[in-house]
N, C-alpha and C positions, 0 to 999 in steps of 0.2 A: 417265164413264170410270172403270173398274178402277184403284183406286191401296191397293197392299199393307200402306202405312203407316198407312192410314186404317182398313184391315180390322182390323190388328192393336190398335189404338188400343178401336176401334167390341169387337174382342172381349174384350178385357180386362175394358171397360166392362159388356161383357154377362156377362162370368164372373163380377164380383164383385157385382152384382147378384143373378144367381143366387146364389152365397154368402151375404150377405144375408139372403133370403130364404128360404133352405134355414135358416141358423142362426136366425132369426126364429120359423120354425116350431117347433124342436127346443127353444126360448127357451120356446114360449107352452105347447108339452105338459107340459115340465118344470115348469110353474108349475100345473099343473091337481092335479097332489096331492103329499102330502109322502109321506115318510118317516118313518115313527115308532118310539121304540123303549121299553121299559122305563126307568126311571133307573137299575137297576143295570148296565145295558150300560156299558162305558166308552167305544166310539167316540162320536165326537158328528159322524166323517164317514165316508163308505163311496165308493170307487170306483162306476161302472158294472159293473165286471164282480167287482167281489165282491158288489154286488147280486146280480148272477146267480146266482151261488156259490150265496146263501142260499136266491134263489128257485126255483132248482131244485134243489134237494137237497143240493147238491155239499160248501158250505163251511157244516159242522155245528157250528164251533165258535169262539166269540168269539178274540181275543185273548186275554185270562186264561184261556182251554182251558173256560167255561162252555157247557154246550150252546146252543143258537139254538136258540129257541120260536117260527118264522116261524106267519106267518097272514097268509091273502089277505082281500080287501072282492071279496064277491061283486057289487056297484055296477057293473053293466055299462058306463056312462060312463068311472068311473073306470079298473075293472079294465080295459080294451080298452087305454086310453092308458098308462095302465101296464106292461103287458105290452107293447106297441110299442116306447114310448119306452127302457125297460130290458133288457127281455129279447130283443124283436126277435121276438117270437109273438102267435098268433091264442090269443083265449081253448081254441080247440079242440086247438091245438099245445100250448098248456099241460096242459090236462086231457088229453090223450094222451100228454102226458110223465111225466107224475104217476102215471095207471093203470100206465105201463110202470114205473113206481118201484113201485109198490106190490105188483105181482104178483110184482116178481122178488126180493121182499124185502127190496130197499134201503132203502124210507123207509113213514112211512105216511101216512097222506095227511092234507093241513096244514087246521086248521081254519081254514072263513070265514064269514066271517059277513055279515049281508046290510043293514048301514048302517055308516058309520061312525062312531057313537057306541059302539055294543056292542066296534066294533074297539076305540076307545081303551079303552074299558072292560078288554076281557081284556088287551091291552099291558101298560097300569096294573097291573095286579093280578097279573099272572104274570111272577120276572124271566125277564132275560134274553130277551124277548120282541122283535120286530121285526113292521109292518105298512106298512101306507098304508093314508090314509085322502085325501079333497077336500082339498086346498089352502082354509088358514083356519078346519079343524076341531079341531086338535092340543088346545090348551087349556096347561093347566100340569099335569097331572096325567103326563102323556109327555114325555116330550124328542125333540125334532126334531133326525132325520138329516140334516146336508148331503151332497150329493153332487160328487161331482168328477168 
């Protein structure tokens, strides 16, 4: 027999479940790479959407008014989840936002590189610099971005 109270009980149960499991996922992406940045940067935490800022051209300049030296990991694993979980694009919607920077002469196009050691490497050595790289690759020569 249909009883209302049990429905409502039965979907709470099932919303937060779903919750759960929706943040579980968004849990296990965010942990697949870091954030990395120069030691001259002074954040040592970055929102979601001033991530975006950088990754897409938008927000060119630190805090202290230094320019942002961004650079992508061409790591399809990586890059895919990263652009998901940050930006909310397909590596395709990336690279077609990027050419449409580049032609209309806004930005020029960010260097990447195709493992994450040479990412920390250029990080390291250029300030002012932001990347990602695998989750567990950072080392001590970078300083690791949290996110919030």
């Amino acid at each position: 027999m249909f009883h209302p109270k049990r429905l409502r009980v039965t979907g709470a149960r099932l919303l937060l479940l779903l919750c759960l499991m929706v943040w579980g996922v968004s849990f296990a992406h965010a942990g697949s790479f870091i954030v990395i940045a120069n030691k001259s940067v002074v954040e040592s935490t970055l929102t979601r959407v001033e991530l975006q800022g950088i990754f897409l051209g938008e927000k060119v300049k630190w805090g202290n008014r230094k320019h942002i030296k961004m650079a992508v990991l061409e790591d399809d694993r990586t890059l895919k989840e990263f652009l998901q979980v940050i930006l909310g694009k397909t590596p395709s919607q990336f690279d077609q936002h990027w050419v449409r920077m580049v032609t209309t002469g806004k930005a020029s196009m960010p260097p990447a590189f195709p493992d994450g050691q040479q990412m920390i490497d250029f990080v390291a050595r250029t300030p002012n610099a932001i990347g990602f790289v695998p989750a567990g690759q950072a080392g001590d020569a970078v300083k690791t971005i949290a996110i919030k």
